[in-house]
C-alpha positions as CSV (number, residue, x, y, z in Angstrom):
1,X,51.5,40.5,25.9
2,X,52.2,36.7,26.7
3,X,55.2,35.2,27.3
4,X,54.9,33.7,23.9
5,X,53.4,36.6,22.2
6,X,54.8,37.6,18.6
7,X,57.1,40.1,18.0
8,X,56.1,44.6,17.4
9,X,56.1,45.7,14.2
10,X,58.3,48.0,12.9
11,X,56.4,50.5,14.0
12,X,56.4,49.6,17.6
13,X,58.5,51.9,19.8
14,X,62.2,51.5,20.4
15,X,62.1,50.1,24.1
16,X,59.6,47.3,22.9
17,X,62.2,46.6,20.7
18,X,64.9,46.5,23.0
19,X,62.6,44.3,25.3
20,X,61.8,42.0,23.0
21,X,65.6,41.3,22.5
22,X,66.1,41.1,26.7
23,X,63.4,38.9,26.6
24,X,64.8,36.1,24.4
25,X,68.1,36.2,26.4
26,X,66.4,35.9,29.6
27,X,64.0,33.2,28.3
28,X,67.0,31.1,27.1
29,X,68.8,31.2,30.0
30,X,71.5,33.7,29.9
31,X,71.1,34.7,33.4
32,X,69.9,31.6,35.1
33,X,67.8,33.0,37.7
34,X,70.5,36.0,38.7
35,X,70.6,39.1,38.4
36,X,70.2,40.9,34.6
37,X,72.3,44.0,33.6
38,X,71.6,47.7,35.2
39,X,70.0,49.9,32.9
40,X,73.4,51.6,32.3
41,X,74.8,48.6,30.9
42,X,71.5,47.8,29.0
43,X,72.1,51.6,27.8
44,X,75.5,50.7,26.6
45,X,75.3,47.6,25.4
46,X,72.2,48.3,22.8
47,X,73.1,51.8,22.5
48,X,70.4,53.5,23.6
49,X,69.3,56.0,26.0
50,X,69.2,55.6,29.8
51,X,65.2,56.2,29.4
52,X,64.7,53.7,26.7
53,X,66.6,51.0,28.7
54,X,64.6,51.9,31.9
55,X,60.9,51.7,29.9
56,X,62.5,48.1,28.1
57,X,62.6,46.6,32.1
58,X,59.7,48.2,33.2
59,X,57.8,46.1,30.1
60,X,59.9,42.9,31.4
61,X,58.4,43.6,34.7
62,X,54.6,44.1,33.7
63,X,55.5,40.6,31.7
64,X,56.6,38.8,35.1
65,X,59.9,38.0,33.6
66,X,61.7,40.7,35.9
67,X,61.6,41.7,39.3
68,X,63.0,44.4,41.2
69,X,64.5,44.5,45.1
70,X,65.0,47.7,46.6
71,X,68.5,48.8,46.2
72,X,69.4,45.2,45.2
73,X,68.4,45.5,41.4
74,X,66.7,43.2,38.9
75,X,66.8,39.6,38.7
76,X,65.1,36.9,36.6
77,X,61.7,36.3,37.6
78,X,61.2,32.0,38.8
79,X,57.9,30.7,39.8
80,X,57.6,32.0,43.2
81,X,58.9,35.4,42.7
82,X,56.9,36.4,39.2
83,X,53.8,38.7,40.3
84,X,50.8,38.1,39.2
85,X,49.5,38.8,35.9
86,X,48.8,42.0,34.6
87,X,45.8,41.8,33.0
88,X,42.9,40.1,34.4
89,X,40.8,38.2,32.6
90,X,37.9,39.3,31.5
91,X,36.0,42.2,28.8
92,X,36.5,45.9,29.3
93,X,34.9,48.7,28.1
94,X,37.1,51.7,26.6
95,X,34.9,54.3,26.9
96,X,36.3,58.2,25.3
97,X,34.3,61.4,25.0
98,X,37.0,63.3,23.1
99,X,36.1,67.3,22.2
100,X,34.9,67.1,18.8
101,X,36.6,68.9,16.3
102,X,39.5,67.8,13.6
103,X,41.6,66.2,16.1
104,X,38.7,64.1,17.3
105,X,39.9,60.7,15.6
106,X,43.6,61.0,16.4
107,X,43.1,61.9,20.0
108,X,41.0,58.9,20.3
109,X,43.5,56.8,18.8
110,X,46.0,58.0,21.0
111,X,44.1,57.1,23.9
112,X,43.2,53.5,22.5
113,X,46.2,52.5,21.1
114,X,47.9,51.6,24.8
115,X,44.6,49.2,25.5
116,X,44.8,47.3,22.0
117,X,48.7,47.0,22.7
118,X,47.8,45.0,25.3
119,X,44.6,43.6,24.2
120,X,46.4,40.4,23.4
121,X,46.5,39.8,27.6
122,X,42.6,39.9,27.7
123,X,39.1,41.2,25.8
124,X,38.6,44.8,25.3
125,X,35.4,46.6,24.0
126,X,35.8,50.0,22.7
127,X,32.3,52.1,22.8
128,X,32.4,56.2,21.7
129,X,29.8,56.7,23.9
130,X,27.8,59.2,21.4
131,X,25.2,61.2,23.2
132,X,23.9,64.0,21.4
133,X,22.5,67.3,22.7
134,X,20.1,67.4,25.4
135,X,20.3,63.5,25.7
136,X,18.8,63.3,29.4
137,X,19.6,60.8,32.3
138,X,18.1,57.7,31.1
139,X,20.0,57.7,27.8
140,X,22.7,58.2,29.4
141,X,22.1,55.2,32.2
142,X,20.7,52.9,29.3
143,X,24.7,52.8,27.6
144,X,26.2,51.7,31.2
145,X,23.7,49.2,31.7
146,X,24.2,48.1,27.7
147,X,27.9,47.9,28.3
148,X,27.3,45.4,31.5
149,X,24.7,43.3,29.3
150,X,27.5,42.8,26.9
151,X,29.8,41.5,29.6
152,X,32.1,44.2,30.9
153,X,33.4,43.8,33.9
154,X,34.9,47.4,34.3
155,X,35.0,50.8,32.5
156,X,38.3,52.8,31.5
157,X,36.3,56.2,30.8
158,X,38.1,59.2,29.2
159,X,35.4,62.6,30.1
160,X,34.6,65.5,28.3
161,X,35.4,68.6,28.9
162,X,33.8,71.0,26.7
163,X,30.3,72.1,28.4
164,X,28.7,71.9,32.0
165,X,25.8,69.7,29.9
166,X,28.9,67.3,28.7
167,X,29.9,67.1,31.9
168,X,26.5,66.2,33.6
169,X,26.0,63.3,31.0
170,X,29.1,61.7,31.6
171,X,28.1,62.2,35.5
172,X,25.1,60.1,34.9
173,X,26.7,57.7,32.8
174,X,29.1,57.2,36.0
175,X,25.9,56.6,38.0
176,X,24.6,54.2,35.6
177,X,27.9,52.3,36.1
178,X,27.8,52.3,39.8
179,X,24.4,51.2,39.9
180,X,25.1,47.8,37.7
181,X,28.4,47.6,39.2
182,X,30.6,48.2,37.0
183,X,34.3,49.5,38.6
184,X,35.5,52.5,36.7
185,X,38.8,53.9,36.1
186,X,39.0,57.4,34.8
187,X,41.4,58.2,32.1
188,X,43.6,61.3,31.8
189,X,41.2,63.7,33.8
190,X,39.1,63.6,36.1
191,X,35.4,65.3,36.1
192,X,35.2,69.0,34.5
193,X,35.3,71.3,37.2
194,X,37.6,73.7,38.5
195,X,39.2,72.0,42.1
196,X,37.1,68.8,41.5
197,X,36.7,66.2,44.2
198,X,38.1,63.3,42.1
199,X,34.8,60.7,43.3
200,X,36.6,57.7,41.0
201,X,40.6,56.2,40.6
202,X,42.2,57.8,37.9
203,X,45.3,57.5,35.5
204,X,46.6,60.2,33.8
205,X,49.3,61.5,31.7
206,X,51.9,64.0,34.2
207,X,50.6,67.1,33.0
208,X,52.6,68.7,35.7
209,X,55.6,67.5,34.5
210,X,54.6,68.5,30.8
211,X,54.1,72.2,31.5
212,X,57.3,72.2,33.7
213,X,59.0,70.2,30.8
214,X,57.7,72.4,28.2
215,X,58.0,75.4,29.6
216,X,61.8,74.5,30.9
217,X,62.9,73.9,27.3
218,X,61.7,77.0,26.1
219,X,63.4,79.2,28.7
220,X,66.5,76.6,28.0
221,X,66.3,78.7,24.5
222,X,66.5,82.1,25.6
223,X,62.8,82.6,25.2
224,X,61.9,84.8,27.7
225,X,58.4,86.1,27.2
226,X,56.6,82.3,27.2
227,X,52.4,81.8,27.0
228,X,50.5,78.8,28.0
229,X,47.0,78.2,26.2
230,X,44.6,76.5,28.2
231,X,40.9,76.5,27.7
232,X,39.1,73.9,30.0
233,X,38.2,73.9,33.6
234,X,39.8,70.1,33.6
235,X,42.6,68.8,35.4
236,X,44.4,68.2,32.5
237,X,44.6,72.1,31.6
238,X,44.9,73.3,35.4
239,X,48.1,70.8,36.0
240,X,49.8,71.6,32.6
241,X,49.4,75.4,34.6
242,X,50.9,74.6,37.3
243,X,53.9,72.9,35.8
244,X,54.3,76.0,33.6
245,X,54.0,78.4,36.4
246,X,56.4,76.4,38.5
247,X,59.3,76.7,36.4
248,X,58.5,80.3,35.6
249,X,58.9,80.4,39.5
250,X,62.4,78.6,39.6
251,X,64.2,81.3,37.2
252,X,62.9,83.8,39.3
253,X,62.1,87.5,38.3
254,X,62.0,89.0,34.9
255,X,59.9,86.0,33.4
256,X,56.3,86.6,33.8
257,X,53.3,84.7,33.7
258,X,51.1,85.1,30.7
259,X,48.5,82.9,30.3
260,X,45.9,82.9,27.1
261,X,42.4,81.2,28.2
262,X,40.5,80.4,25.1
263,X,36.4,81.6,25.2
264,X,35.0,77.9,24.8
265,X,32.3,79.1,23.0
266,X,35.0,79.4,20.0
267,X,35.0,76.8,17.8
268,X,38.3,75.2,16.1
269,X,38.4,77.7,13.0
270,X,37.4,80.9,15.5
271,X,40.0,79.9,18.1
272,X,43.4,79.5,16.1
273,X,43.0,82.9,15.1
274,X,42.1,84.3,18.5
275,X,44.9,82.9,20.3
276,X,47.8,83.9,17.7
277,X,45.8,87.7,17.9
278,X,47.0,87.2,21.6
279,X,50.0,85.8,21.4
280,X,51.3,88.9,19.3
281,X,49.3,91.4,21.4
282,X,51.6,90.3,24.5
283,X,54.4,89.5,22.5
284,X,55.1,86.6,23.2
285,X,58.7,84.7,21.9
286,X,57.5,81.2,23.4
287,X,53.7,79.5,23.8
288,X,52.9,76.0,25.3
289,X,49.3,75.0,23.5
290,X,47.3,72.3,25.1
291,X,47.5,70.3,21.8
292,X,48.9,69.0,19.1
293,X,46.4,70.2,16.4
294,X,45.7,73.5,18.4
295,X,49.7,74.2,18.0
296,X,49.2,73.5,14.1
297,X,46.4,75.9,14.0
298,X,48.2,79.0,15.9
299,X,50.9,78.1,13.9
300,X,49.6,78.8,10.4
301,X,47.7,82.0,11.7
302,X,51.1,83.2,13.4
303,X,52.8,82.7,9.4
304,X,49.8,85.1,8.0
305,X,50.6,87.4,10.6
306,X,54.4,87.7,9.1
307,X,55.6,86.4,12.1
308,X,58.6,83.2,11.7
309,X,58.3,79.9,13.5
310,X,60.4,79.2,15.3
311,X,63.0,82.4,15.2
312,X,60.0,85.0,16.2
313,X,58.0,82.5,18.5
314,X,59.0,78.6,19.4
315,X,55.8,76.8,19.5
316,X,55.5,73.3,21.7
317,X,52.3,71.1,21.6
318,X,51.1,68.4,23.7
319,X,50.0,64.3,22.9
320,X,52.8,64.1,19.9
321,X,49.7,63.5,17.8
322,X,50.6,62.7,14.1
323,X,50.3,66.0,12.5
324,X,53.2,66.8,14.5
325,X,55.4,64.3,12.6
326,X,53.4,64.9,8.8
327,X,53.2,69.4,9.1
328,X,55.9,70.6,7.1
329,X,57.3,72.2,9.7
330,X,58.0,69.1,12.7
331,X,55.7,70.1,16.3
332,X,57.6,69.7,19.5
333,X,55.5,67.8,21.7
334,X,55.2,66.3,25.2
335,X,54.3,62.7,24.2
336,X,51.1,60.7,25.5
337,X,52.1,57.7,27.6
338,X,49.5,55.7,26.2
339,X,50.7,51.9,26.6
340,X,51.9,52.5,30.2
341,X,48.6,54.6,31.0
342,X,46.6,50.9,29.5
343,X,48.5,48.6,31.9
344,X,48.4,51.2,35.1
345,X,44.7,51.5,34.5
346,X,44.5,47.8,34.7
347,X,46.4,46.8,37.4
348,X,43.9,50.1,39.0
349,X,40.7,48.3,38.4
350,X,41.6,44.8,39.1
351,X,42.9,45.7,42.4
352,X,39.3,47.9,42.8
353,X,37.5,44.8,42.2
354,X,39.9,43.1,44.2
355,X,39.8,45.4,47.3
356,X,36.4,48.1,46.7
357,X,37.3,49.8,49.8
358,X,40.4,50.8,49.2
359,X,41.3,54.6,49.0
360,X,41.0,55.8,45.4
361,X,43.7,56.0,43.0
362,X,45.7,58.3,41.7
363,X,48.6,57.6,39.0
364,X,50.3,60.2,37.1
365,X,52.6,58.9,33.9
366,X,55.5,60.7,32.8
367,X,55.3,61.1,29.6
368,X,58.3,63.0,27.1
369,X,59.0,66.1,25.3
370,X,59.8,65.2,21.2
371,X,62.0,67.9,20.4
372,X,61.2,69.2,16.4
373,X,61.0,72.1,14.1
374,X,58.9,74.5,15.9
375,X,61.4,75.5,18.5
376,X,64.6,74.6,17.6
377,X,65.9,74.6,13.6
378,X,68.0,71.9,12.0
């Protein structure tokens, strides 16, 4: 977004609203060039939360309006303190191989909906990257050296992680890239693979911090028998572990482990029902699933099995995916930072360009837990 960019929608989220109304103060001089308000007093002032205040400077920053000294504060950008642009000029391939099923189309949007947020700073060129079933290394190749034709300068590439043969296709699209040059950022996860070398830079949501988060609220409820589903050898299912077993490690003993690994040779409609079979074998009273729609799913099958959302077991997805909001019955959710994860990813591959030696990157994004229905009532 430019400094003379129109302003979100309604729609937009609260801190771009909030920033939006910093900005105009700052731009007409409220401040001179001193230093603005601490995100306590932007917290009071506009009544809003500490977090919402903090994201609404962050955005001033990534717009060079703001910038911050170490424990000195903020203070209005001028000429010869402003950092450089964000976005570099230039077209950019988004590039997601997201696991097919019903959630296909919102889990894509998720992931795009951060780059066309800021595709006003630069050109952006979304390809789904379809290769079927046994589609070989040249295929594969051909689509990274189409994307380059077209004028990429850089890929933002979200793998798959539902087969070993998924897997070696995006590896050869990666080689294609590399052989035409083309700087690539991976999005979310790295490679499939259980302890993979991560071979490129990568942004990701904190799954860490989304099991810990997750799984923390659900003890905070007196749940004390708690699950985590998890069903890929990905990063993003291995971290979201590890953040769950950590806090089962803080409160100590009495709270054990119990984790439900999906068969991936299950599809959607054979796998709800397997995991809620689970879930009441164990007995479970709390499960973390790796997704929104997966949550949904379990959901419904725990209601045929005569068992109560959330009084008999407190259900928490992850992505806050739209069914969460639409189900009848609300799915907390550990949100998708998907407009910082854009302008991270960005800054990532201009300064690969900038500096191809450099060691890789690797950013995680806090995201935050939405708080509904299925573990807490009204």
């Amino acid at each position: 977004m430019s400094r003379s960019e129109t302003p979100p929608d309604d729609s937009s989220p609260k801190y771009v609203h909030l920033a939006e109304q910093l900005a105009a103060r700052l731009q007409a001089g409220e401040w001179g060039l001193g230093k603005v308000p601490t995100v306590r007093d932007i917290a009071g002032t506009y009544d809003v939360s500490s977090f919402t205040a903090s994201r609404a400077l962050q955005l001033l920053r990534d717009r060079g309006l703001v910038v911050t000294r170490d424990r000195s504060g903020s203070y209005v950008a001028n000429e010869r303190s402003a950092p450089a642009p964000v976005t570099p000029a230039g077209r950019w391939a988004v590039v997601t191989r997201v696991s097919p099923g019903p959630w296909q189309s919102a889990s894509e949007a998720v992931v795009k909906v951060g780059f066309e947020r800021v595709a006003t700073e630069g050109s952006f060129a979304v390809h789904p990257l379809e290769l079927s079933p046994g589609s070989g290394r040249v295929e594969a190749e051909l689509i990274a050296g189409r994307i380059a034709d077209n004028g990429a300068k850089g890929v933002f590439f979200l793998p798959s992680r539902v087969s070993e043969e998924a897997c070696r296709q995006d590896e050869w699209f990666l080689a294609g890239c590399r052989r035409v040059g083309l700087p690539v950022v991976l999005l979310d996860r790295n490679l499939r693979g259980v302890d993979r070398p991560l071979e490129y830079d990568l942004v990701a949501s904190d799954h860490f911090d989304g099991g810990l988060r997750c799984t923390e609220h659900l003890l905070g409820l007196g749940r004390k028998n708690v699950a985590c589903v998890i069903a890929s050898p990905t990063s993003t299912h291995t971290d979201r572990l590890a953040g769950y077993l950590s806090a089962l490690q803080k409160v100590g003993d009495g709270y054990s482990p119990r984790v439900v690994r999906v068969p991936e040779h299950l599809d959607a409609r054979e796998a709800y029902p397997w995991i809620a079979d689970e879930l009441v074998r164990i007995g479970v009273d709390g499960v973390i699933c790796y997704q929104d729609y997966v949550a949904v799913g379990v959901m419904l099958e725990l209601f045929r099995r005569g068992l109560n959302v959330p009084r008999d077991v407190a259900v928490v997805g992850c992505d806050d995916l739209p069914i969460g909001q639409s189900f009848a019955l609300g799915v907390s959710s550990y949100s998708y930072p998907s407009e910082a994860i854009a302008r991270t990813a960005l800054r990532v591959i201009a300064n690969r360009i900038a500096h191809p030696n450099d060691p890789l990157a690797k950013v995680m994004l806090a995201g935050r837990l939405v708080v509904r229905d299925s573990t807490v009532t009204g």
